[in-house]
LOVEX-865256 format. One record per atom (N, C-alpha, C, O): residue number from 1; atom name; x, y, z. Coordinates in steps of 0.1 Angstrom, whole numbers. Atoms other than C-alpha are relative to their C-alpha. Layout:
// LOVEX-865256
<loro resi="NUM" name="CA" c1="X" c2="Y" c3="Z"/>
...
END
This chain:
// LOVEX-865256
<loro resi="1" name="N" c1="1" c2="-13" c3="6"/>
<loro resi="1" name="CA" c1="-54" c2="94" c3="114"/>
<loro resi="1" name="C" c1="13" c2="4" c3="-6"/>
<loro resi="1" name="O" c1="14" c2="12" c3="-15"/>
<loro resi="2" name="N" c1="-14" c2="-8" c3="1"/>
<loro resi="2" name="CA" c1="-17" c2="101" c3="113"/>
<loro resi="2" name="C" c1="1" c2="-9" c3="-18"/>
<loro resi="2" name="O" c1="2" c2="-1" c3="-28"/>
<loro resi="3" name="N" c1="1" c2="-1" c3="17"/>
<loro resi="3" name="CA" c1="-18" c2="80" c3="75"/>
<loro resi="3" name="C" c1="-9" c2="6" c3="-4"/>
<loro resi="3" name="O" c1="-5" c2="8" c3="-15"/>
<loro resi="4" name="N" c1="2" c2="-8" c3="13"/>
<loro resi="4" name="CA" c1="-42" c2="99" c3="60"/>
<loro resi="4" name="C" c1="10" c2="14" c3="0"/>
<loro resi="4" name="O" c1="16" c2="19" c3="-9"/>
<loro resi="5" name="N" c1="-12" c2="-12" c3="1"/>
<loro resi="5" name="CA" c1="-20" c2="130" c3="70"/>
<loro resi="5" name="C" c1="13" c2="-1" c3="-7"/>
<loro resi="5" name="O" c1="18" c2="8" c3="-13"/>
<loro resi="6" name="N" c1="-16" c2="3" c3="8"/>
<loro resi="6" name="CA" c1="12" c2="116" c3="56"/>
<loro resi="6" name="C" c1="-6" c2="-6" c3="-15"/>
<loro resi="6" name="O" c1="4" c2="-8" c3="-23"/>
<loro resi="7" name="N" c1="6" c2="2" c3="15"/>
<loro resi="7" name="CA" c1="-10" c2="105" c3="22"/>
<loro resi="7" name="C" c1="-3" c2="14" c3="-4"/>
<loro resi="7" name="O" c1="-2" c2="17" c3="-15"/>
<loro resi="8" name="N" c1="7" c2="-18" c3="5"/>
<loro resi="8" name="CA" c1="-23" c2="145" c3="22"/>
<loro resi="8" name="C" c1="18" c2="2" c3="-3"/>
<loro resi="8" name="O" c1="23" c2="1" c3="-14"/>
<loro resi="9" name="N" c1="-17" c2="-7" c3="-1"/>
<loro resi="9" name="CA" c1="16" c2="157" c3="29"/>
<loro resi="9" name="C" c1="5" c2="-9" c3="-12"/>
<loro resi="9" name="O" c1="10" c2="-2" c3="-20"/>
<loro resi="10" name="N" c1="-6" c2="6" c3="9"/>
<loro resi="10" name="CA" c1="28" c2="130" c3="3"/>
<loro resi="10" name="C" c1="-5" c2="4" c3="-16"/>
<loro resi="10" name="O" c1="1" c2="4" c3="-26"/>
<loro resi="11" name="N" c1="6" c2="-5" c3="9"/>
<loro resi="11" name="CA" c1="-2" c2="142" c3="-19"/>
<loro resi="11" name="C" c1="8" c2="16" c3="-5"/>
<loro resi="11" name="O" c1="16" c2="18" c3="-14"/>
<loro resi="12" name="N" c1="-6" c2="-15" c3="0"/>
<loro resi="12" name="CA" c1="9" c2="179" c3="-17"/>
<loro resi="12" name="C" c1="12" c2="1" c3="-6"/>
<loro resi="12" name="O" c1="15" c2="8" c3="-16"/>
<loro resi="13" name="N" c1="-16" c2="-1" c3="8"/>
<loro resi="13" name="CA" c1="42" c2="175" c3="-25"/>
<loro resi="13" name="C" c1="0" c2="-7" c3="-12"/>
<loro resi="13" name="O" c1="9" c2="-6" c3="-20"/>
<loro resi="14" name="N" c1="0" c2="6" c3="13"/>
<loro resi="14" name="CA" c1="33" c2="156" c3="-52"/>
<loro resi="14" name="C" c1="-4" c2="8" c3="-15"/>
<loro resi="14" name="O" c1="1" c2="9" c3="-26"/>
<loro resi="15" name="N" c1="1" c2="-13" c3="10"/>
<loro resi="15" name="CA" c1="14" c2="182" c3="-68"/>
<loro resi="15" name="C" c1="5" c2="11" c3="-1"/>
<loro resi="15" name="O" c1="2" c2="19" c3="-10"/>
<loro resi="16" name="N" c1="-4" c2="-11" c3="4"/>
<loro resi="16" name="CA" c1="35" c2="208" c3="-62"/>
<loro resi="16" name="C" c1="14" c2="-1" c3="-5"/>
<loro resi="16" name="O" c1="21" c2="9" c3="-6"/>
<loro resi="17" name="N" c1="-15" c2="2" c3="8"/>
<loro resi="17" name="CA" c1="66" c2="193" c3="-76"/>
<loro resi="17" name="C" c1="-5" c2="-4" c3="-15"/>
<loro resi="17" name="O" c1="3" c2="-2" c3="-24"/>
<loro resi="18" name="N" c1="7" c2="4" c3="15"/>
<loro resi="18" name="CA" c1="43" c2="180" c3="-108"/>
<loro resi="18" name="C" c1="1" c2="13" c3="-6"/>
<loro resi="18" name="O" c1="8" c2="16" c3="-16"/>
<loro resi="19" name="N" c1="2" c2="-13" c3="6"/>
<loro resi="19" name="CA" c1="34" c2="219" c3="-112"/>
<loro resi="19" name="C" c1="13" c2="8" c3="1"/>
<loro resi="19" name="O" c1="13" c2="20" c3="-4"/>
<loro resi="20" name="N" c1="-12" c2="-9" c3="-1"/>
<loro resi="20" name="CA" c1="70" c2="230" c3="-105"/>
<loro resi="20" name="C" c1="-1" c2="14" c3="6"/>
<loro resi="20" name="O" c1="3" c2="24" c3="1"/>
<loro resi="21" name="N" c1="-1" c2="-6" c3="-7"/>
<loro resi="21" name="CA" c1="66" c2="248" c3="-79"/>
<loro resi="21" name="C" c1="7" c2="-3" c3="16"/>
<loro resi="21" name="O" c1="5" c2="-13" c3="24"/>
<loro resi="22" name="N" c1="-7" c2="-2" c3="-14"/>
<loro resi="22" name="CA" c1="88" c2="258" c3="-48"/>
<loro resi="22" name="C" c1="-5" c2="0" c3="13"/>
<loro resi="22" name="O" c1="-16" c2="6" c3="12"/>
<loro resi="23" name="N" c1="7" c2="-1" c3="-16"/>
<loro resi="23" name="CA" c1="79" c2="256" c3="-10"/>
<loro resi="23" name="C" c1="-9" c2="13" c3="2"/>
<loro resi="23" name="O" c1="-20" c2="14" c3="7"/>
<loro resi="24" name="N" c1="4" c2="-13" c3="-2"/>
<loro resi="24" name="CA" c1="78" c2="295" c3="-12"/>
<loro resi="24" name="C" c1="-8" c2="0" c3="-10"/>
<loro resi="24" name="O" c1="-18" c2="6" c3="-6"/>
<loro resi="25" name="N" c1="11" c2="-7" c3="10"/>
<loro resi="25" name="CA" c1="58" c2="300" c3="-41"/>
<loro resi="25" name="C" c1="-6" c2="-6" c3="0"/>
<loro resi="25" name="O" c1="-13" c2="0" c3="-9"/>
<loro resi="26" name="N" c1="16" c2="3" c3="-4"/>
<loro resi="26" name="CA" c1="28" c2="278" c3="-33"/>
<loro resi="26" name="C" c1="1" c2="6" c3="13"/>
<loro resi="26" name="O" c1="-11" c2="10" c3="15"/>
<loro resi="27" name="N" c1="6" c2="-5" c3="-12"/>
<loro resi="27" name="CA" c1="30" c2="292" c3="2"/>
<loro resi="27" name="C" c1="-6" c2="14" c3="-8"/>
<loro resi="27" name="O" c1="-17" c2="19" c3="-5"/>
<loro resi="28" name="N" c1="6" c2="-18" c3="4"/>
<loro resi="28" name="CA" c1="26" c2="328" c3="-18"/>
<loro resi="28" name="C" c1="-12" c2="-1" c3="-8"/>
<loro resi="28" name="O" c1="-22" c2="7" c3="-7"/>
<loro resi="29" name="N" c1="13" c2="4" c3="8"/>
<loro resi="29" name="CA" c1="0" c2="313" c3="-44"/>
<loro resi="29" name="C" c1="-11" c2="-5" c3="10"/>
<loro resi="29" name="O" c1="-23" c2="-4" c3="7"/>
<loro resi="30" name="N" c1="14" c2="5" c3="-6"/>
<loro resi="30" name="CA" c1="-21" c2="300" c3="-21"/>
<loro resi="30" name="C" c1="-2" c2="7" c3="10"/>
<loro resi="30" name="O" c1="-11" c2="4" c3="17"/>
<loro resi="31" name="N" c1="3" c2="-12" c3="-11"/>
<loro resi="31" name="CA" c1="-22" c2="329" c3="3"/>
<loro resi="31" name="C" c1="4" c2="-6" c3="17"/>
<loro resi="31" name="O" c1="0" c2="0" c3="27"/>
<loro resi="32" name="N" c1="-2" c2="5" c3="-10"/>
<loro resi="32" name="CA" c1="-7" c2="305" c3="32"/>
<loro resi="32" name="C" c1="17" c2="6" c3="6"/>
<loro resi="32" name="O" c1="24" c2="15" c3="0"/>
<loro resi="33" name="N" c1="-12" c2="-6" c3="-2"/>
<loro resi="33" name="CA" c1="26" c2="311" c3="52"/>
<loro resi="33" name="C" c1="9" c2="-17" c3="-5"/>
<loro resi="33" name="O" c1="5" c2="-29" c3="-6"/>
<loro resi="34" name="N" c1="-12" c2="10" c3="0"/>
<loro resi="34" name="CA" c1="60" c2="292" c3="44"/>
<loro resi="34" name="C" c1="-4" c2="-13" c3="6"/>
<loro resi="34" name="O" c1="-7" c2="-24" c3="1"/>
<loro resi="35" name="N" c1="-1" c2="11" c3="-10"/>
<loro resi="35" name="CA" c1="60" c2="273" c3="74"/>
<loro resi="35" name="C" c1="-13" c2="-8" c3="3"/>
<loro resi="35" name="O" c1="-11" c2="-18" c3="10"/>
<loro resi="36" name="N" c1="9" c2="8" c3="5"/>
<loro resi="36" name="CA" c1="25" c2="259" c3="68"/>
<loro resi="36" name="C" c1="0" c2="-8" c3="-8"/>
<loro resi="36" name="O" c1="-6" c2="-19" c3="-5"/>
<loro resi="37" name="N" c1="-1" c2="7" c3="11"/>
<loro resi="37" name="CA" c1="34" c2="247" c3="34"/>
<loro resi="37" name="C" c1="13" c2="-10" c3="7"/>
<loro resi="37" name="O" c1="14" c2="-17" c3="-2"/>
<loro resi="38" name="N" c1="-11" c2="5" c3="-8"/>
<loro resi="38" name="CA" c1="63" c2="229" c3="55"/>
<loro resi="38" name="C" c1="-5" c2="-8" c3="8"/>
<loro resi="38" name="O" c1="0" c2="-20" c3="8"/>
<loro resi="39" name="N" c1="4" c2="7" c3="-9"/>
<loro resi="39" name="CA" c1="43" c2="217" c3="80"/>
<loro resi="39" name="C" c1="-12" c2="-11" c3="-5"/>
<loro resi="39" name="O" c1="-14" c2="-22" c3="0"/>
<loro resi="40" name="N" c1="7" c2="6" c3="3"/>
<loro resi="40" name="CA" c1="16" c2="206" c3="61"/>
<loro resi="40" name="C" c1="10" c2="-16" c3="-11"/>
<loro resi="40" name="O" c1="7" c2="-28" c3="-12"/>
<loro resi="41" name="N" c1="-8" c2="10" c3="6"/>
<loro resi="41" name="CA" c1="42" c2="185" c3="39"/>
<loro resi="41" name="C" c1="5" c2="-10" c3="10"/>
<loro resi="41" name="O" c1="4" c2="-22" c3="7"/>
<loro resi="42" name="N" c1="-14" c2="12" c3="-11"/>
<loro resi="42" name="CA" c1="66" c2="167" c3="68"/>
<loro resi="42" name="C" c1="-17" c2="-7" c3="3"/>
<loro resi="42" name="O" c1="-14" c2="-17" c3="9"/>
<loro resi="43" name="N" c1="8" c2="8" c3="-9"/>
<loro resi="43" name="CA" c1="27" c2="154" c3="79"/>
<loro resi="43" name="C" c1="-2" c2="7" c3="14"/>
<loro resi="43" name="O" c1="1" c2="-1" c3="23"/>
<loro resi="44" name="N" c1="6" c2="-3" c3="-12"/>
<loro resi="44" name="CA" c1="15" c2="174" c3="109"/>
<loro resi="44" name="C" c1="-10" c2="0" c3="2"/>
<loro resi="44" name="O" c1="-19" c2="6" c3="-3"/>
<loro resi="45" name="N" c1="18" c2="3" c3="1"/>
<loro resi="45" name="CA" c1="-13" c2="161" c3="122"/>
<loro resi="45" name="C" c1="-7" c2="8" c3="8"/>
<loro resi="45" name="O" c1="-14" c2="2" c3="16"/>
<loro resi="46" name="N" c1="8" c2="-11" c3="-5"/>
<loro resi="46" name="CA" c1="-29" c2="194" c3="138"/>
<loro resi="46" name="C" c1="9" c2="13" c3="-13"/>
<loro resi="46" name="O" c1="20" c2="19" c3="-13"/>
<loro resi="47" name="N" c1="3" c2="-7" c3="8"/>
<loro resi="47" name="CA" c1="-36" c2="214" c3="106"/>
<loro resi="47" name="C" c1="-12" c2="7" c3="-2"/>
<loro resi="47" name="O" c1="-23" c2="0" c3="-1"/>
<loro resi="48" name="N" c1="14" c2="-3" c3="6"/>
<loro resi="48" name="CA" c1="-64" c2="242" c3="94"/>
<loro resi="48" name="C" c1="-6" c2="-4" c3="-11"/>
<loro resi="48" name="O" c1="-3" c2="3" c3="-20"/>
<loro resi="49" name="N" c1="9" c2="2" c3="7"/>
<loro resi="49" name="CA" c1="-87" c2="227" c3="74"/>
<loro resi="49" name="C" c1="-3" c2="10" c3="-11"/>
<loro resi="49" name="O" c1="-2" c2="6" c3="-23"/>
<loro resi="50" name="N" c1="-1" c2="-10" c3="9"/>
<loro resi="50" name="CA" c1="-92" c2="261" c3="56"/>
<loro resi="50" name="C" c1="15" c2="1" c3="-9"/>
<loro resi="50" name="O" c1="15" c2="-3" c3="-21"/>
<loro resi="51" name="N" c1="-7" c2="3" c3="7"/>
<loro resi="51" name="CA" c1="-59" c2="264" c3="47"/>
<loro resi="51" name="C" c1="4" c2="-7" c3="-8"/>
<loro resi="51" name="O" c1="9" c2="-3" c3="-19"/>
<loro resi="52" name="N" c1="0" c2="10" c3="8"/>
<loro resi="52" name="CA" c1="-55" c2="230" c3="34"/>
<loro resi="52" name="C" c1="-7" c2="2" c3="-12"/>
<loro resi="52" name="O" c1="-3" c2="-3" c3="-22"/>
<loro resi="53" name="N" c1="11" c2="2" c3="13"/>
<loro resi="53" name="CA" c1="-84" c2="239" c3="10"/>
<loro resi="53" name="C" c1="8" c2="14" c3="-6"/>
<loro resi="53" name="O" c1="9" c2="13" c3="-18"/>
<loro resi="54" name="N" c1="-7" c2="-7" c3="8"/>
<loro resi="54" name="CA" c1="-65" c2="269" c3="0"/>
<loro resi="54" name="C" c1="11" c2="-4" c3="-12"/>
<loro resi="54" name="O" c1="11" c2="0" c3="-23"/>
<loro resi="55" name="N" c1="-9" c2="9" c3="4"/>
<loro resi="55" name="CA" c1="-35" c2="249" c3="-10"/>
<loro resi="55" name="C" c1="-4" c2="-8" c3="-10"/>
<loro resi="55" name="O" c1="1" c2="-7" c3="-22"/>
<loro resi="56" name="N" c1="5" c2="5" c3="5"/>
<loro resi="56" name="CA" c1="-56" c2="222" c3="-22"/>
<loro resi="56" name="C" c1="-3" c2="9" c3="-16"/>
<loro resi="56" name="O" c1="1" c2="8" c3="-27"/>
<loro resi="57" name="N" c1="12" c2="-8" c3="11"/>
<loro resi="57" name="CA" c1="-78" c2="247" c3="-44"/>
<loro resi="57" name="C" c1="11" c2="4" c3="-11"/>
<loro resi="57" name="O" c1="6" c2="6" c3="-22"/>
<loro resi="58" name="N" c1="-11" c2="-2" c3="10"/>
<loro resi="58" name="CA" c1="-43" c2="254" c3="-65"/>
<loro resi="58" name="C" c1="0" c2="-6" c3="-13"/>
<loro resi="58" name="O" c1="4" c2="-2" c3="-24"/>
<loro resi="59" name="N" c1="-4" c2="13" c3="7"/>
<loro resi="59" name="CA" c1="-44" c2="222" c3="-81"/>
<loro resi="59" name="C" c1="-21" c2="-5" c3="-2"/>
<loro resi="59" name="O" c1="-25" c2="-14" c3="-9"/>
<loro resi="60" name="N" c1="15" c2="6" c3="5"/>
<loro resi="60" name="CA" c1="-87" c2="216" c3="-82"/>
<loro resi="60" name="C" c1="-3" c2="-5" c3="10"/>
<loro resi="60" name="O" c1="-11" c2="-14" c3="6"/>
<loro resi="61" name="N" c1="1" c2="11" c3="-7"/>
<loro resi="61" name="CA" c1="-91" c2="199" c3="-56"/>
<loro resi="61" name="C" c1="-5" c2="6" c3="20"/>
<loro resi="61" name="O" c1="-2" c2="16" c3="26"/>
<loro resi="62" name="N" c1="7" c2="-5" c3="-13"/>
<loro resi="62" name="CA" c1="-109" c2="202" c3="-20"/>
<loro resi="62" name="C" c1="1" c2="-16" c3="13"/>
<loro resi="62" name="O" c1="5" c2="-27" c3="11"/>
<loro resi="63" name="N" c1="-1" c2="7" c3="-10"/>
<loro resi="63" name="CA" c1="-111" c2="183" c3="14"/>
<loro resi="63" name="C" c1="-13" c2="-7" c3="2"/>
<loro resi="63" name="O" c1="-21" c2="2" c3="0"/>
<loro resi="64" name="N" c1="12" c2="4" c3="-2"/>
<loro resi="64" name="CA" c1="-140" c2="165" c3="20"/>
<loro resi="64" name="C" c1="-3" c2="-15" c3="5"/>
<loro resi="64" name="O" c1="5" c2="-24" c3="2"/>
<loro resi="65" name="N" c1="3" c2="14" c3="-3"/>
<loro resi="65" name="CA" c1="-157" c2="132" c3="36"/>
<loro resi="65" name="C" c1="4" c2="-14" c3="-7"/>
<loro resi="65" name="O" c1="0" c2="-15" c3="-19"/>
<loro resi="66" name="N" c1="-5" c2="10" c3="4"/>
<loro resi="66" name="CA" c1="-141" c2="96" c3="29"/>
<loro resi="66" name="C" c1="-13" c2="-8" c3="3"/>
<loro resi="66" name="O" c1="-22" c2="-3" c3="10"/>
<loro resi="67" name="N" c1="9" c2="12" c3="-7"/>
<loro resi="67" name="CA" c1="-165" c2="63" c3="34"/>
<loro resi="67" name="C" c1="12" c2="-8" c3="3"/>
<loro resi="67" name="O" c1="21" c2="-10" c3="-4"/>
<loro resi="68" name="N" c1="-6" c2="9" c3="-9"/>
<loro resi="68" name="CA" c1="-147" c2="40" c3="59"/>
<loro resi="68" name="C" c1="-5" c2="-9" c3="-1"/>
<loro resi="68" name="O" c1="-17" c2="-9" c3="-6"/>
<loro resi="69" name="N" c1="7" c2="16" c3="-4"/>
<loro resi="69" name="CA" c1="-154" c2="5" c3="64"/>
<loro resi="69" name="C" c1="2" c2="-1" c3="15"/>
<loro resi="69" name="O" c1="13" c2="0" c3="19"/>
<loro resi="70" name="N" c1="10" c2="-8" c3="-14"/>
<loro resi="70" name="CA" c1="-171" c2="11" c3="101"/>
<loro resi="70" name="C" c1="4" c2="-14" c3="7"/>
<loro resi="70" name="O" c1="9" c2="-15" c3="19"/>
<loro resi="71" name="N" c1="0" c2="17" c3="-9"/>
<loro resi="71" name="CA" c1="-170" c2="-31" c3="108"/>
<loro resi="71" name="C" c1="14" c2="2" c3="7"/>
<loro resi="71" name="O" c1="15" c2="0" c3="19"/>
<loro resi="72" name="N" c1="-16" c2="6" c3="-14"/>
<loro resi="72" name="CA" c1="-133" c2="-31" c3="123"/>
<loro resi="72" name="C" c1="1" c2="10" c3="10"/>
<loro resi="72" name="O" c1="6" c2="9" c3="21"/>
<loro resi="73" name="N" c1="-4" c2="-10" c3="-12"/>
<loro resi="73" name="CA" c1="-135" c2="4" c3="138"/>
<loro resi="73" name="C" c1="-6" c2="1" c3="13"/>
<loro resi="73" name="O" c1="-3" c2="11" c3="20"/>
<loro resi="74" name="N" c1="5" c2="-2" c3="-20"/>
<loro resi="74" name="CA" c1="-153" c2="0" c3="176"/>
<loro resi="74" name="C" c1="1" c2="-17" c3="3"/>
<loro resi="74" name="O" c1="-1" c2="-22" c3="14"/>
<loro resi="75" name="N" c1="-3" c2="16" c3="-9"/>
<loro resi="75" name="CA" c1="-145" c2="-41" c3="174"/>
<loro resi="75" name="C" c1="-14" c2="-5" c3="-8"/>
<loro resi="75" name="O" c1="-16" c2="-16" c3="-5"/>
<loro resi="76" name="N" c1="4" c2="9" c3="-3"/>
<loro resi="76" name="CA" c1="-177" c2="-51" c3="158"/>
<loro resi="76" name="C" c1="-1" c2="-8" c3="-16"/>
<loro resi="76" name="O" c1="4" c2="-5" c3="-27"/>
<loro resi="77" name="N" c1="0" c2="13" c3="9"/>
<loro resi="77" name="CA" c1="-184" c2="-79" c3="135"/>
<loro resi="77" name="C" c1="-14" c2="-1" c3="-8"/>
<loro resi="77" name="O" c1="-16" c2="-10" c3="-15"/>
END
């Protein structure tokens, strides 16, 4: 779980340095606090989901279901 977190946080920053924006001014555009937009960047893996889509929704974009490949995850074959 902890990479997809650090692919979102690496995503994030990605779009908000593309759009030239500052730490503080997507926390204020997206209606989140500072230290959210902070936390959500360094990768913390206990984040709100809401917020993330706030963030997200800046740039078009929303959280939603991945498809896994299921065979390696409980061992079976």
């Amino acid at each position: 779980m902890r990479e997809n977190l650090t692919d979102l946080s690496k995503h994030i920053k990605f779009k908000r340095k593309q759009n030239r924006l500052t730490q503080p001014e997507l926390a204020l555009k997206a209606g989140v606090g500072l230290r959210f937009v902070r936390d959500l960047e360094q990768g913390k893996n206990t984040l709100r989901m809401d917020k993330v889509n706030d963030v997200l929704k800046l740039f078009g974009e929303t959280l939603g279901p991945v498809v896994i490949d299921r065979s390696n995850l409980w061992g079976d074959e």
